[in-house]
C-alpha positions, -999 to 999 in steps of 0.1 A, spaced: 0 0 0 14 35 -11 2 68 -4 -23 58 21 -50 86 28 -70 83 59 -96 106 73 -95 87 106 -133 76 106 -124 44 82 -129 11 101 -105 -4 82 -72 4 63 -85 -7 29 -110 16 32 -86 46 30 -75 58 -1 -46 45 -14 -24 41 -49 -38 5 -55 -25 -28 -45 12 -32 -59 14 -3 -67 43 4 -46 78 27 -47 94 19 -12 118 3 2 116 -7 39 134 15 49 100 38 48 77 16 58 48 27 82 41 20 120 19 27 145 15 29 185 -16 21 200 -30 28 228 -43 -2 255 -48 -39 243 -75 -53 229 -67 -70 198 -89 -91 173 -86 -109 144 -75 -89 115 -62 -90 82 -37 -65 93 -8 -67 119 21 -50 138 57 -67 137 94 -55 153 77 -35 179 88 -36 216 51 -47 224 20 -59 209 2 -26 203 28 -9 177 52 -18 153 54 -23 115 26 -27 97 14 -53 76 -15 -61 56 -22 -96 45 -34 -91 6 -38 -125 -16 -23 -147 5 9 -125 15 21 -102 43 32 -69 27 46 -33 45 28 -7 39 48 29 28 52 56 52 42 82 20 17 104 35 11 85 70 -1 105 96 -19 101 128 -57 95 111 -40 63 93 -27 53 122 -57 52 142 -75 34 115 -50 9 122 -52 6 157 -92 8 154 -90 -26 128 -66 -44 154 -94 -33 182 -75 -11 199 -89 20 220 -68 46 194 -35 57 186 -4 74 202 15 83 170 21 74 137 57 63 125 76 67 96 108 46 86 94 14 109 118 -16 113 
């Protein structure tokens, strides 16, 4: 996912708008991460990796089979709390750019 537009109300990331799938001109070295805030997590086709705790990381979206990074391009703080409201999370801290 590349230039990912959220207005923050979406219930889910694919909602947002975004370049298409594969569409895509990152490397990981820009991928896209989230904090959230308190634990409540459900069963998604979305997840957080490489973070120091369940509730922020990396994230990836599972798209035809395969878990793919999504580019920080445009991530801000209403795509991250699209995230965090998917994974059933309360909300969001932050938004990170350059995620590991």
């Amino acid at each position: 996912m590349n230039d990912v537009g959220c207005t923050g109300s979406e219930s889910s990331l694919d909602q947002c708008y975004f370049n298409g799938w594969g569409i895509n001109d990152c490397e990981h070295d820009c991928d896209a991460g989230v904090m959230c805030q308190a634990s409540a997590q459900t069963a998604a086709p979305l997840r957080l990796v490489g973070g120091f705790s369940p509730s922020n990381g990396r994230v990836e979206v599972l798209h035809d089979g395969m878990w793919s990074t999504v580019c920080d391009n445009s991530w801000d703080i209403n795509d991250a709390i699209v995230v965090c409201r998917q994974l059933g999370y309360n909300g969001a801290v932050r938004a990170s750019t350059n995620a590991e």
